[in-house]
VMD Tcl script that draws the C-alpha trace (Angstrom):
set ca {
  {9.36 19.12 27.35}
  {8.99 20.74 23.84}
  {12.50 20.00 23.25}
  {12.41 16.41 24.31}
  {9.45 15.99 22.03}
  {11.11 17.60 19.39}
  {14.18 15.47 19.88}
  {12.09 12.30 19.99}
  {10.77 13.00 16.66}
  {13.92 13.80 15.02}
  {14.83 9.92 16.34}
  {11.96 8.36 14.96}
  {12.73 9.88 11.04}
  {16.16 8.71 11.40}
  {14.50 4.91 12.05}
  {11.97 5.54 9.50}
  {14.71 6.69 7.13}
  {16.51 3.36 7.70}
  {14.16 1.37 7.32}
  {13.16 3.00 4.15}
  {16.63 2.25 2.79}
  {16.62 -1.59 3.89}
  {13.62 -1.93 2.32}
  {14.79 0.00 -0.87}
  {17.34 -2.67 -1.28}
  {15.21 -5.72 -0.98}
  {13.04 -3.78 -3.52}
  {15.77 -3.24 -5.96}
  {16.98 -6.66 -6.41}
  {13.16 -7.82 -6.78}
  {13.13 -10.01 -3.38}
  {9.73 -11.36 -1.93}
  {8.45 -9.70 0.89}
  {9.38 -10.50 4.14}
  {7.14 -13.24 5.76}
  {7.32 -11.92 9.08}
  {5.67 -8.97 10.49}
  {8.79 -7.16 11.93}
  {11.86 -7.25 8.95}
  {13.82 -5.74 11.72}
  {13.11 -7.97 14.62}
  {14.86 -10.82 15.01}
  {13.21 -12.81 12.58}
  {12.81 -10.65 9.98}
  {17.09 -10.41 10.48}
  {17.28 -13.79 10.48}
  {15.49 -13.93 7.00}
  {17.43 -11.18 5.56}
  {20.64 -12.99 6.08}
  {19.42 -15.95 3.86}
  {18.70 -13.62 1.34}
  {21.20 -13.98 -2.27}
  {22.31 -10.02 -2.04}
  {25.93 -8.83 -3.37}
  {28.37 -8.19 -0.38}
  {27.91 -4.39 -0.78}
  {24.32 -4.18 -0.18}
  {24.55 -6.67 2.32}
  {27.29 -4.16 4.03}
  {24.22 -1.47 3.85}
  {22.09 -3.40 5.21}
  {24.41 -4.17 8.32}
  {24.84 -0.19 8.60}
  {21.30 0.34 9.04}
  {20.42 -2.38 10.87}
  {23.48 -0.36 13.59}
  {22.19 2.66 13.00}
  {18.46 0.42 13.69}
  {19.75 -0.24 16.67}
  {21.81 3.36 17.77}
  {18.64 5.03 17.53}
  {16.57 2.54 19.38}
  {18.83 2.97 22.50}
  {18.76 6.56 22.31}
  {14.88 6.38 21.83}
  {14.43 4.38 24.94}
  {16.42 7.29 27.00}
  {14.30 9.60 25.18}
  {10.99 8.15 26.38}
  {12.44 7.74 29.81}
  {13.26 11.85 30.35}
  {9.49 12.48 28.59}
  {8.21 9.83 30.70}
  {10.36 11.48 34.34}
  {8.79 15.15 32.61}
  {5.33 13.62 32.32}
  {5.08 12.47 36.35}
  {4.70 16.21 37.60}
  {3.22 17.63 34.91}
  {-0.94 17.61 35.77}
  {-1.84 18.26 32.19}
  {-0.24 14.60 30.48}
  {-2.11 12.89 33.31}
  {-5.39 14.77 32.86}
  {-5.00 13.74 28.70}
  {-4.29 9.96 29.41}
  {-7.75 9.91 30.90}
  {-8.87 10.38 26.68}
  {-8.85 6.97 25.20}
  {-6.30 6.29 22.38}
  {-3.91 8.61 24.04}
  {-0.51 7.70 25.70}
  {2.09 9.14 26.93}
  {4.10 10.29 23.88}
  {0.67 11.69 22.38}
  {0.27 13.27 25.91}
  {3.53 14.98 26.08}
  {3.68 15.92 22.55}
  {-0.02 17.62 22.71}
  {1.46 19.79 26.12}
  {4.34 20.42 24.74}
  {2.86 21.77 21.66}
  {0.19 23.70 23.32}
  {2.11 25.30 26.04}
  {-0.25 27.68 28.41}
  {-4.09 26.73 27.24}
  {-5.17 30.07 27.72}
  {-3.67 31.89 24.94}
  {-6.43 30.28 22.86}
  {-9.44 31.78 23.39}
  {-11.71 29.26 22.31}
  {-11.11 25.55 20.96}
  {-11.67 26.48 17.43}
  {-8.18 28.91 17.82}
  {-6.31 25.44 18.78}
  {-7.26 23.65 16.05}
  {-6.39 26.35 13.44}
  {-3.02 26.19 15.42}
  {-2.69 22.59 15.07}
  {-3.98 22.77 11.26}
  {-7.20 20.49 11.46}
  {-9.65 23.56 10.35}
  {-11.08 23.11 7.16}
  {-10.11 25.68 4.18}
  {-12.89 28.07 3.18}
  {-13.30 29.20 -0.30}
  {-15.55 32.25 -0.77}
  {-15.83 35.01 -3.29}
  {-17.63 38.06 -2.46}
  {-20.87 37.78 -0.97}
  {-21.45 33.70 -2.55}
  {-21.68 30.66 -0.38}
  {-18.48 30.06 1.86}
  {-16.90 26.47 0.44}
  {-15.01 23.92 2.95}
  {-12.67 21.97 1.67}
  {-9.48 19.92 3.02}
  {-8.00 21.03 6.36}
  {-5.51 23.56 5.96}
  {-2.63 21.84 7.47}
  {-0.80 25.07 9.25}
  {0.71 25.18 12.31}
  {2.05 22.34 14.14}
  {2.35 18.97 12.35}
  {3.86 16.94 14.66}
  {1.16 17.47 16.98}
  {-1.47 17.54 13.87}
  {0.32 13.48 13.45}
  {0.19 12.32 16.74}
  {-3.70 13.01 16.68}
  {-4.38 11.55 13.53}
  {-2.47 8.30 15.32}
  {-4.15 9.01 18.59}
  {-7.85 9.42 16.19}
  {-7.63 5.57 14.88}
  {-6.59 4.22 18.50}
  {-9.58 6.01 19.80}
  {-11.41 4.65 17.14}
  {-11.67 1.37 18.15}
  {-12.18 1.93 21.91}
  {-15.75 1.87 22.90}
  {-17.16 5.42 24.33}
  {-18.47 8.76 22.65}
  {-15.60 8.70 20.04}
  {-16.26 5.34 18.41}
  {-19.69 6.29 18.41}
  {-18.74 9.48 16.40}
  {-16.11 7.77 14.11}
  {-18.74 5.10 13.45}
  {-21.51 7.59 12.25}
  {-18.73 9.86 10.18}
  {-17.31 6.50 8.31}
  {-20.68 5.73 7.72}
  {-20.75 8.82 5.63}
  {-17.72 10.15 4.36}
  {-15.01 6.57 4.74}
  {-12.68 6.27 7.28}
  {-9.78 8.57 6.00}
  {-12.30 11.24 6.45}
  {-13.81 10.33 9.72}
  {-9.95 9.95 11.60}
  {-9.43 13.07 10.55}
  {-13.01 14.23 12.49}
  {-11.91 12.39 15.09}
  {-8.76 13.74 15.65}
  {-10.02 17.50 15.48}
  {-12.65 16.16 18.18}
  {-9.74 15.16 20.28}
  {-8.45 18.78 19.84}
  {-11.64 20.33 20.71}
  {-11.98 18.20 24.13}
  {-8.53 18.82 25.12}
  {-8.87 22.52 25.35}
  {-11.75 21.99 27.44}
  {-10.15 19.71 29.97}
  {-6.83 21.88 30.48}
  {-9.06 25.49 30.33}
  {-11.39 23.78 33.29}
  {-9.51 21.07 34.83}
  {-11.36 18.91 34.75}
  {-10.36 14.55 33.81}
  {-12.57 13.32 30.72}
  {-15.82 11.95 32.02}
  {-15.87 8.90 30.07}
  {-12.49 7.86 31.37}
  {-11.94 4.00 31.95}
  {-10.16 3.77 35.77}
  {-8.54 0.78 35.04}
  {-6.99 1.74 31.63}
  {-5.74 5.05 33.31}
  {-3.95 3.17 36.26}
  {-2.46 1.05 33.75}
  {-0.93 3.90 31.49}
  {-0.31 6.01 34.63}
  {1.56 3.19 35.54}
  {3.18 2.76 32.60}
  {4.36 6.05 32.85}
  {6.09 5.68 36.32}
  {7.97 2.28 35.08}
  {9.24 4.16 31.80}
  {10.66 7.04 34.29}
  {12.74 4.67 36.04}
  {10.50 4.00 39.25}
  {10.59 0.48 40.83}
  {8.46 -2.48 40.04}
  {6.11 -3.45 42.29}
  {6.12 -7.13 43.10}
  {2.82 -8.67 44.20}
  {-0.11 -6.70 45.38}
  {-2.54 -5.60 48.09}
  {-6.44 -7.53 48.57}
}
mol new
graphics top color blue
foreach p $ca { graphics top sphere $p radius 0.5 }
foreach p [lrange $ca 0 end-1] q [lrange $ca 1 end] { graphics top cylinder $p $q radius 0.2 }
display resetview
């Protein structure tokens, strides 16, 4: 599982780092942003070819919309062998019961932490993850806390921060506790609370196996469900009263 995370990752840098380059050219030769919310959908393709480029940046645009479209198809694969890993595995179902956490956050937050019970307490997972704040202190003065240290994993440490603003916006204990930091320190600050939050209560629901108590059913059957389509299973057609 840690590899196919780690593979999946490597995938989505190589899109980023095209799409980077498209829009590098567009920014070069001063064109107006793209009206459309996707440049690489099929829109925002169908704008870029009325675009007045020279025929050797339109060339490198055509190579990375390919390589756009390479590393799509191998992503999809990708999510289907995480998604097949994911079905067995009790821990990603027991973390899709958090709200603002799917699959890929699921797998990547297993696959990071491995066996639970080599950290002690939750405050040893999140200085492995790198959300624990740096502490300046000189002799026997006051301890300082600064920004988080950023050690350890930061693929995992990104998927929570992306995890932190979905949760965000769902209602339950989380919102509640991303509304009252915002209040206070601004949002930057407060998806950063979040996502060591999200840290804390995921060592306590592998260590005791236990499902997050303020689960929503129907938003779990739906990404459990999810899941099983991604893995290949069949569609269901029609349903039961």
């Amino acid at each position: 599982l840690r590899r196919l995370v780690t593979r999946r990752d490597q995938v989505v840098r190589h899109r980023t780092r095209s799409k980077n380059g498209g829009h590098a050219i567009l920014h070069a030769h001063l064109l107006p942003r793209c009206p459309h919310a996707d440049l690489f959908g099929g829109r925002g393709r169908a704008w870029l070819e009325r675009q007045p480029l020279p025929d050797d940046e339109r060339a490198a645009i055509g190579r990375h919309l390919r390589e756009l479209d390479r590393l799509g198809e191998d992503l999809v694969v990708l999510d289907g062998e995480i998604a097949q890993a994911g079905i067995d595995n009790p821990a990603v179902k027991r973390l899709l019961t958090i709200a603002g956490v799917n699959l890929t956050v699921a797998a990547g937050l297993v696959a990071a932490i491995g066996d639970v019970h080599r950290f002690a307490s939750p405050q040893k997972l999140v200085s492995y993850i790198g959300l624990n704040p740096r502490v300046r202190q000189s002799g026997l003065g006051l301890a300082q806390h600064g920004r988080i240290s950023k050690h350890g994993r930061s693929h995992a440490r990104a998927m929570l921060i992306e995890a932190a603003w979905a949760a965000a916006k769902a209602p339950g204990p989380l919102h509640a506790f991303f509304i009252r930091i915002r209040a206070r320190r601004g949002p930057q600050v407060a998806a950063v609370a979040v996502a060591r939050k999200l840290v804390v209560l995921c060592w306590h629901l592998l260590s005791k196996d236990v499902d997050y108590q303020w689960a929503r059913p129907g938003l779990v059957a739906s990404k459990l469900r999810s899941m099983q389509l991604q893995a290949g299973m069949p569609a269901r057609k029609g349903g039961k009263r």
